[in-house]
N, C-alpha and C positions, 0 to 999 in steps of 0.2 A: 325820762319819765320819773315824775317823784314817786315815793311809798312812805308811808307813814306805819313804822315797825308796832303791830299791835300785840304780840303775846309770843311767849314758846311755844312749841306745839306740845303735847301731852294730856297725861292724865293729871287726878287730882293729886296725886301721890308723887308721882315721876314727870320730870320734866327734862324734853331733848334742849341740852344745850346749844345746837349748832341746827336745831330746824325752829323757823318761825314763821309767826305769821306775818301777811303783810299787805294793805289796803292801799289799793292802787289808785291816783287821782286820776275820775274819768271812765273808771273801769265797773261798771252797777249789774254786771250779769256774768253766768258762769261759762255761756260763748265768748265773749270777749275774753275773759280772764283765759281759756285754755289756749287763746291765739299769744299769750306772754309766757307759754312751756318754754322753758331751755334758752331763755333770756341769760345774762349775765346780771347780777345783782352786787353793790358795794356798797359798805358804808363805810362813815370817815369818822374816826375819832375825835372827839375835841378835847384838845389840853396839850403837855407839851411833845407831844410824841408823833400824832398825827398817823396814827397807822391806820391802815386800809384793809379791812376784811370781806372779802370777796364771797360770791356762790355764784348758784343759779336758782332759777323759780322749775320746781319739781312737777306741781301739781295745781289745778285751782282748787278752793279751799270753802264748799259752803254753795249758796245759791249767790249771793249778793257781790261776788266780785272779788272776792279776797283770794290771795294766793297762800300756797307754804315754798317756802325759800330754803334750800342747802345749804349751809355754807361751809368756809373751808375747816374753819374751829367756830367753838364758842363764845357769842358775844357776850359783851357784861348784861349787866341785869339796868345798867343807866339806860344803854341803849333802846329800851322800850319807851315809844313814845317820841324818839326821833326820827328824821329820815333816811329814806335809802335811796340810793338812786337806782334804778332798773334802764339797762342801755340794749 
């Protein structure tokens, strides 16, 4: 299942590096989204290294479908706006 990485979670001040947000294709309500709890989530870097940063989906996130994702560290700040896979 794709996710399209849309923000960190936080405030305006402070921002978690390693919790994000993440918009699930398919996914438009907040019963659906709680049935993707404790999912495993990963994304893939692009460039020469290709590493792979894991989580899981924590919580849904909102009325409309969106999740907040754990992951194991912090992603970059490119990674917004690309996607994730959720398995």
């Amino acid at each position: 299942m794709q996710a399209i990485i849309a923000h960190f979670r936080g405030s305006r001040d402070i921002k978690k590096g390693n919790h994000l947000i993440l918009h699930v294709e398919g996914v438009d309500s907040k019963e659906k989204a709680k049935a993707l709890v404790g999912k495993k989530v990963s994304w893939k870097s692009e460039g020469k290294k290709n590493t792979v940063i894991t989580g899981a989906v924590a919580a849904p996130h909102g009325n409309s479908g969106a999740v907040r994702a754990i992951f194991e560290r912090g992603l970059p700040g490119q990674a917004l706006g690309q996607e994730a896979v959720i398995e």
